[in-house]
C-alpha positions in Angstrom: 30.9 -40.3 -5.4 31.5 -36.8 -4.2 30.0 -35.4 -1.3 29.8 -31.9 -2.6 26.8 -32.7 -5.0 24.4 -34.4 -1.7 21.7 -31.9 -1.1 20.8 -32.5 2.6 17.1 -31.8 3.7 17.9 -29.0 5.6 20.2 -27.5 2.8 17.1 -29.0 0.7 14.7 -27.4 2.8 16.9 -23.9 2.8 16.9 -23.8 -1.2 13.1 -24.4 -1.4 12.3 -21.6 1.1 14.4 -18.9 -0.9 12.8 -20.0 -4.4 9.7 -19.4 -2.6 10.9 -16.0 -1.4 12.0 -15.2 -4.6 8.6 -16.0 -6.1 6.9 -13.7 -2.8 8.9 -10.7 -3.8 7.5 -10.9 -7.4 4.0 -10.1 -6.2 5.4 -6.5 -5.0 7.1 -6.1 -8.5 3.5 -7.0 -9.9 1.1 -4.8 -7.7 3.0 -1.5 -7.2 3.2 -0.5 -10.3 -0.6 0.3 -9.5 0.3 1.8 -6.2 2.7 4.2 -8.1 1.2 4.6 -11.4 -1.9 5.0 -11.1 -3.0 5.3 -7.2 0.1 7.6 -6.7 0.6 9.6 -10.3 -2.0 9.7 -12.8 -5.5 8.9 -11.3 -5.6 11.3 -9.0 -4.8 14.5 -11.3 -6.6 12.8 -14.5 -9.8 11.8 -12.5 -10.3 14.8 -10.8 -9.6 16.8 -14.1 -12.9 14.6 -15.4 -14.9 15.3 -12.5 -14.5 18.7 -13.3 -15.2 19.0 -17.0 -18.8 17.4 -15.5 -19.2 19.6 -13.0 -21.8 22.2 -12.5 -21.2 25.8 -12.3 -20.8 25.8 -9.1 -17.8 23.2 -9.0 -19.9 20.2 -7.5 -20.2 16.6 -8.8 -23.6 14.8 -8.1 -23.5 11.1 -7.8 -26.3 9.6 -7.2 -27.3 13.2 -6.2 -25.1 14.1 -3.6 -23.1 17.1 -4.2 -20.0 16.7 -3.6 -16.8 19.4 -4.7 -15.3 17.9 -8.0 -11.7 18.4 -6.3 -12.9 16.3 -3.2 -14.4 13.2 -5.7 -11.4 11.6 -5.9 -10.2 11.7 -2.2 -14.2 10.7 -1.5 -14.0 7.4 -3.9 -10.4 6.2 -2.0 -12.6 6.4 0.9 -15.2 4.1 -0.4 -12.9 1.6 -1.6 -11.5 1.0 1.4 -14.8 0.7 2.7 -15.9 -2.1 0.4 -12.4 -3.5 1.3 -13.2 -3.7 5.1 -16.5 -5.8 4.5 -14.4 -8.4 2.3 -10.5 -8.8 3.9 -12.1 -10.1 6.9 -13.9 -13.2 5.3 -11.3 -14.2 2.7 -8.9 -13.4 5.5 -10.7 -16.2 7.8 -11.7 -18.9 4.6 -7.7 -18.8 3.7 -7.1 -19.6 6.8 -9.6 -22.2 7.3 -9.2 -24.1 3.7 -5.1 -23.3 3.5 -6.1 -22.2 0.1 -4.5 -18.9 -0.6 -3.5 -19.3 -3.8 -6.5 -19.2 -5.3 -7.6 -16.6 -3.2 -5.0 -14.6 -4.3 -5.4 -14.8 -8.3 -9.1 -14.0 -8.0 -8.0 -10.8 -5.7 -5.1 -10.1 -8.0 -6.7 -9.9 -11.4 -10.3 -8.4 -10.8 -7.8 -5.7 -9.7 -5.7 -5.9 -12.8 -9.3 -6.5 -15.3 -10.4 -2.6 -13.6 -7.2 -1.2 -13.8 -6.6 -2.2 -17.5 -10.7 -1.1 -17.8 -9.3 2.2 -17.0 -8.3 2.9 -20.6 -12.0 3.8 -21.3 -12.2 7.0 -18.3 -12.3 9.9 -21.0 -14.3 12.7 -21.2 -17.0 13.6 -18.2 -17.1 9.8 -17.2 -16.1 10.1 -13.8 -18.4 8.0 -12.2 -17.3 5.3 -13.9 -13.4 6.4 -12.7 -15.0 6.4 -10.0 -16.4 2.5 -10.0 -13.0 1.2 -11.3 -10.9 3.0 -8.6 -13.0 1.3 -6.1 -13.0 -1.8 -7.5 -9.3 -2.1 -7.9 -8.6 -0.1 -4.9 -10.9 -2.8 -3.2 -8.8 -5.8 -4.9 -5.6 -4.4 -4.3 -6.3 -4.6 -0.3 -7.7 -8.1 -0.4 -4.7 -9.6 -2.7 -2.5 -7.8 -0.4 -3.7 -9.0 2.5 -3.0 -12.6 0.9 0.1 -12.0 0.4 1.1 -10.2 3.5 0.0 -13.5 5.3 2.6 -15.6 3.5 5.6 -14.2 5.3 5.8 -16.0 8.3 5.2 -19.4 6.9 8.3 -18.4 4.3 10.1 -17.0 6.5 11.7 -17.8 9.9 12.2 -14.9 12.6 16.0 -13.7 12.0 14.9 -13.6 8.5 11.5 -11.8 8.6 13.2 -8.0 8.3 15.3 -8.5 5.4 12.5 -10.5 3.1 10.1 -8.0 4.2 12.7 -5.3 3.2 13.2 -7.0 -0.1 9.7 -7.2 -1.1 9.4 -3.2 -1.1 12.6 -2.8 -2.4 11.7 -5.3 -5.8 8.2 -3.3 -5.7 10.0 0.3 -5.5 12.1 -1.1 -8.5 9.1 -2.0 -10.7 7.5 1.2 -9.7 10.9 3.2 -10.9 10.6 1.3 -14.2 7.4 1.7 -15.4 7.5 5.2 -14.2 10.5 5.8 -16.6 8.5 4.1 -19.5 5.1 6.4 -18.5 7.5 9.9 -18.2 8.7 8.9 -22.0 4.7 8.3 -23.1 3.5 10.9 -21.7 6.2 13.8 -22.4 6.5 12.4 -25.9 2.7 11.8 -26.5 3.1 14.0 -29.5 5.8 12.0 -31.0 3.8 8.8 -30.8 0.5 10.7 -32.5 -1.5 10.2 -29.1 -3.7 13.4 -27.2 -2.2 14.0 -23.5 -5.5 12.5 -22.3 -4.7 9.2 -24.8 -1.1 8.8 -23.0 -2.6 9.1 -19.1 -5.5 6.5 -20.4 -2.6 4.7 -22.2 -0.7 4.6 -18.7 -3.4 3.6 -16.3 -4.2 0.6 -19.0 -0.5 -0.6 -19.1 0.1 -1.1 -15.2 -3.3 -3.6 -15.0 -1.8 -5.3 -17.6 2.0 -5.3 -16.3 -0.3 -6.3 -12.6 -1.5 -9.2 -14.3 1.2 -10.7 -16.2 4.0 -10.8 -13.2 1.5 -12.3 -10.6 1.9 -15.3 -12.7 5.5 -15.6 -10.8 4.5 -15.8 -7.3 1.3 -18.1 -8.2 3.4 -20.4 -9.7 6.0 -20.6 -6.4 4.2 -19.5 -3.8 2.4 -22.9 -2.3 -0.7 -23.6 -0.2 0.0 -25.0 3.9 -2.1 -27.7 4.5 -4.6 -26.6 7.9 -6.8 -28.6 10.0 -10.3 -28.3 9.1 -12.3 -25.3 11.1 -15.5 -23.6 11.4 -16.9 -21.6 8.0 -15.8 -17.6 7.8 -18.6 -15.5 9.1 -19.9 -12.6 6.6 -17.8 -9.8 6.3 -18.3 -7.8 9.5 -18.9 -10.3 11.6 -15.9 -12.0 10.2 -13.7 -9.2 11.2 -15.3 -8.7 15.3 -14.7 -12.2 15.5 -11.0 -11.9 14.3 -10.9 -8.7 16.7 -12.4 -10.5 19.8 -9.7 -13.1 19.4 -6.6 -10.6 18.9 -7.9 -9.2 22.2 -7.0 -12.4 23.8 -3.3 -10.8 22.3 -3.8 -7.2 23.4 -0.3 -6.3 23.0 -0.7 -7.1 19.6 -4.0 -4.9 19.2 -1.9 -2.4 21.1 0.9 -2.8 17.9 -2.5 -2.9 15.4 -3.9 0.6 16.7 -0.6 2.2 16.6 -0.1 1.5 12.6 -3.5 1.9 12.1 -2.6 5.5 13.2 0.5 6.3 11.9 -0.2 4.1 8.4 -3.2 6.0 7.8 -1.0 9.0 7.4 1.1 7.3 5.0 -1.5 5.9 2.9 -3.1 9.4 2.4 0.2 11.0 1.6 0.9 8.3 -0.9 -2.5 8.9 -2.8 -2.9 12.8 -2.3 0.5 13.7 -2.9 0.1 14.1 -7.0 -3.5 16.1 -6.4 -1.3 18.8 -3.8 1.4 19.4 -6.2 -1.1 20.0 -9.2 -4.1 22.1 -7.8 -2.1 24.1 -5.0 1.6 24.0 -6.3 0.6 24.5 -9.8 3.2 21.7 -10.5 2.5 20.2 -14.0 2.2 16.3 -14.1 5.9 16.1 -15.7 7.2 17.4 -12.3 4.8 15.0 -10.6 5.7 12.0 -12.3 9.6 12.9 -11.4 9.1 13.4 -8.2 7.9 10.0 -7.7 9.9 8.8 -9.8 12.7 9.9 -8.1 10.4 8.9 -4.9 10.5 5.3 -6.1 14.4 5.2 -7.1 15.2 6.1 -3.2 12.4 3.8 -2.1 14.1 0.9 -3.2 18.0 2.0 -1.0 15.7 3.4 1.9 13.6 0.4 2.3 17.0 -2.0 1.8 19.1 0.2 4.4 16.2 0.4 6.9 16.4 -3.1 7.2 19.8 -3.2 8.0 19.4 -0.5 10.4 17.0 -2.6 11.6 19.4 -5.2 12.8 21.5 -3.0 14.7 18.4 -0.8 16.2 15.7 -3.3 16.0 12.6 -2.4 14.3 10.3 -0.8 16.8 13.0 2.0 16.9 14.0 2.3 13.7 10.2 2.8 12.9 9.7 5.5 15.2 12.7 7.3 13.9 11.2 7.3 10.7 7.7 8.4 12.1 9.6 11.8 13.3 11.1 12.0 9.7 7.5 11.7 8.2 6.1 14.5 10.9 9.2 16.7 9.9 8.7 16.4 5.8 5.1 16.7 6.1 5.5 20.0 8.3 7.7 21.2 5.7 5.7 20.3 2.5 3.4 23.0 4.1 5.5 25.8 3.4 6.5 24.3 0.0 6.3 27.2 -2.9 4.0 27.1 -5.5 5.3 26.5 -8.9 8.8 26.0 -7.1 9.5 22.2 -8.4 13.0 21.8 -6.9 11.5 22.3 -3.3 8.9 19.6 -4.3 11.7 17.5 -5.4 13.8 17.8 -2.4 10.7 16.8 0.0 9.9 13.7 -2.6 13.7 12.5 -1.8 13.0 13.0 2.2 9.4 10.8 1.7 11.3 8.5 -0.5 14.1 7.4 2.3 11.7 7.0 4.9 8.9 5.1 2.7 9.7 1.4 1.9 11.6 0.8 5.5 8.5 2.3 7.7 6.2 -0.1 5.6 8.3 -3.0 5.4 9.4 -3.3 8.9 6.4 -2.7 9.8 4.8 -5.7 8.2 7.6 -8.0 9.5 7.0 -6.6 12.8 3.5 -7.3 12.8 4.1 -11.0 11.6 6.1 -11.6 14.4 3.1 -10.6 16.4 0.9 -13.2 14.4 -0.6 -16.4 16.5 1.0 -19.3 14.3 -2.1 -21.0 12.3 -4.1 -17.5 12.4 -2.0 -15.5 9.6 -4.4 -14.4 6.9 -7.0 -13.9 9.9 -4.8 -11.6 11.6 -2.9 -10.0 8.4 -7.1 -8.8 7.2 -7.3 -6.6 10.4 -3.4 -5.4 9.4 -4.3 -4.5 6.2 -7.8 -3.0 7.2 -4.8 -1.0 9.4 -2.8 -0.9 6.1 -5.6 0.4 3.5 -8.6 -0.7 5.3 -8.7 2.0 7.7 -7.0 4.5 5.6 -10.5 6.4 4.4 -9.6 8.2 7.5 -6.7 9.7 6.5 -8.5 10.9 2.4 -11.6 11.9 4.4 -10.1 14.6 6.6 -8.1 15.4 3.6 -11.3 15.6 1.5 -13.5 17.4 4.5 -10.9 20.4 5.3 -10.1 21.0 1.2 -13.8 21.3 1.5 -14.3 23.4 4.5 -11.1 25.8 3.9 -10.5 25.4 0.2 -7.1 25.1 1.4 -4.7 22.0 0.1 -1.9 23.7 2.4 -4.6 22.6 5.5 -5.3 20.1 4.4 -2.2 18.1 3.7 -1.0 20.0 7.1 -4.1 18.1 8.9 -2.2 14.7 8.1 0.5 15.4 11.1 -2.1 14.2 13.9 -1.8 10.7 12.5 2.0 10.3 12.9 2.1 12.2 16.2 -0.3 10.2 17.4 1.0 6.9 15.8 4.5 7.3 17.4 3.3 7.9 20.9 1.3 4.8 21.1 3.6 2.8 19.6 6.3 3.7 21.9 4.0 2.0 24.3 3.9 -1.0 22.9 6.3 -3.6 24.4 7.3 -5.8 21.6 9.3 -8.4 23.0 6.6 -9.4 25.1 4.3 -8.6 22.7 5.6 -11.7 20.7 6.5 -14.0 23.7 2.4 -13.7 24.7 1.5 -14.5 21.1 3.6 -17.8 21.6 6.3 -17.2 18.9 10.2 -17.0 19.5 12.1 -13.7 20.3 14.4 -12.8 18.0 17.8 -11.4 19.3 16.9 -7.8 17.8 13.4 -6.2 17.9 
């Protein structure tokens, strides 16, 4: 008999773990297109266009009679999604942790986000508080699943390992992102040709990525698996659920020293992501062909940004390469300022600077953090990350919302965003990460 066919447990054990990777890295290709669709592209314009055509004469929304500027609703309902997220990551966080049971966790999360998304088909005329409803909801579901599946990469992933399938997982959501993106540009642009209105296509769009959300989780459910735990206490309700988690990172201040920092710098991000398509059409005068190109073309560089950041990473080690691409962000930012209006080649020359420093600030910040994780405590510790990560990121749409209101001004306010990734890179630079990860009783790993 020939040796050559003998799979050996540790081979065994290698080819299991990379089938289970391969699985993780569908959830990205599932979820983003969300993120990029409809979070990033059409919402934002299309929702805020609705909120309009039911405003008053003055310009102002009333729900549930406050006013509120119809250009500020949508930046105002982010805001409240990540709210509602904060009361729930926290206690499915803590019970995934506690039962081992993240699977199921994870389908419930992933498709009440998909069911609102595809319920997004019916936002037409003045129905913006029910835009309004299903942004939260899915905004909401989005954080939670995330948060899930953020928590799987140190249990599939050993330390040398954690950049590059942390780098992966953007780059595959990037890649879905770019597809869909192509398929939307062709609806929309050719909306006509199919016999659909311009609002029919956007509706038509926002449907299509909760049902694209939906059908590819059924990849990583089916190879993702559950870790068996010992039994502990029930999750405490929401809040308490999440000063309890806090309390115990403080134990692991280092690694609340690493939280605060991205919860700084991330919030920046985050609001750039989902206020990016709303700048370009109501102060750039850009029209939502140019938009949808522009992250298009945001998504395609994504995907070789997020995949050479990781290999950057093992030269540099990712604390640095992360501030690097913290002054890049301050620097593209800065100059979106000065962008022209109705200039799109400008626009598309800062979408190809935010596009090489996107995916590798996000991934290798994620396999940073894990390394950072208490082993046994990973969902518990990745719902305060992603209360960082979108939890904490109504900061970030609230200024943005509060100086459009104050000045009128989407120049001030998309120049207000700086403060988070000045502020992010000096206390990050603070944070020593090697003992950071020593303290939290994980190995070193050679670069970091």
């Amino acid at each position: 008999m020939g040796t050559d066919t003998v799979r050996t447990p540790a081979a065994g054990e290698a080819a299991d773990r990379r089938r289970e990777q391969r699985g993780w890295y569908f959830y990205d290709w599932a979820c983003s297109v969300y993120s990029t669709s409809v979070l990033t592209v059409f919402l934002g314009p299309y929702l805020t266009s609705v909120a309009k055509s039911a405003a008053d004469p003055d310009g102002y929304v009333h729900p549930l009679g406050v006013p509120v500027r119809a250009g500020s609703f949508f930046a105002y309902s982010v805001s409240l999604s990540v709210i509602v997220a904060v009361l729930l990551m926290p206690l499915v966080g803590a019970a995934a942790d506690r039962s081992g049971r993240k699977k199921p966790l994870l389908a419930a999360a992933a498709y009440t986000g998909a069911a609102a998304t595809t319920g997004m088909f019916f936002l037409g005329g003045d129905r913006y508080l029910l835009g309004g409803l299903l942004l939260v909801v899915a905004n909401a579901a989005q954080s939670v699943a995330m948060m899930l599946y953020n928590s799987y990469l140190p249990q599939i992933a050993p330390p040398e390992e954690r950049d590059a399938v942390s780098s992966r997982g953007w780059a595959f959501g990037y890649a879905a992102g770019s597809l869909m993106l192509v398929v939307n540009l062709a609806l929309y642009l050719g909306h006509d040709t199919f016999g659909v209105s311009e609002s029919m296509a956007v509706r038509i769009c926002l449907a299509s990525a909760g049902l694209w959300w939906g059908a590819f989780t059924l990849v990583p459910l089916r190879r993702l698996r559950d870790r068996r735990t010992v039994a502990r206490e029930a999750a405490l309700p929401g809040l308490r659920q999440l000063a309890a988690t806090v309390r115990d990172m403080r134990r692991h201040p280092l690694t609340l020293a690493f939280l605060l920092a991205y919860l700084v710098y991330n919030d920046g991000i985050q609001t750039v992501i989902s206020q990016a398509s709303v700048y370009g059409s109501e102060e750039l005068g850009l029209g939502q062909s140019t938009l949808i190109g522009a992250v298009l073309l945001v998504q395609v560089l994504a995907v070789a940004g997020a995949l050479a950041m990781g290999r950057l990473a093992r030269t540099y080690g990712a604390k640095r390469t992360i501030l690097g691409s913290l002054v890049a962000w301050t620097l593209t930012l800065g100059a979106g300022y000065f962008l022209p209006a109705g200039a799109p080649v400008w626009f598309f020359v800062l979408a190809a600077g935010i596009g090489l420093v996107l995916g590798g600030s996000q991934a290798l910040s994620r396999s940073l953090f894990s390394h950072l994780v208490p082993p046994g405590k990973e969902a518990e510790y990745f719902s305060a990350y992603e209360v960082s990560d979108r939890g904490m990121s109504w900061l970030g749409p609230l200024l943005f919302g509060l100086t459009y209101q104050l000045t009128g001004s989407y120049r001030d306010a998309i120049i207000s965003l700086v403060v988070f990734f000045v502020a992010g890179f000096a206390l990050l630079a603070r944070v020593p990460v090697r003992r950071a990860i020593g303290d939290a009783g994980n190995p070193v790993p050679e670069k970091i």
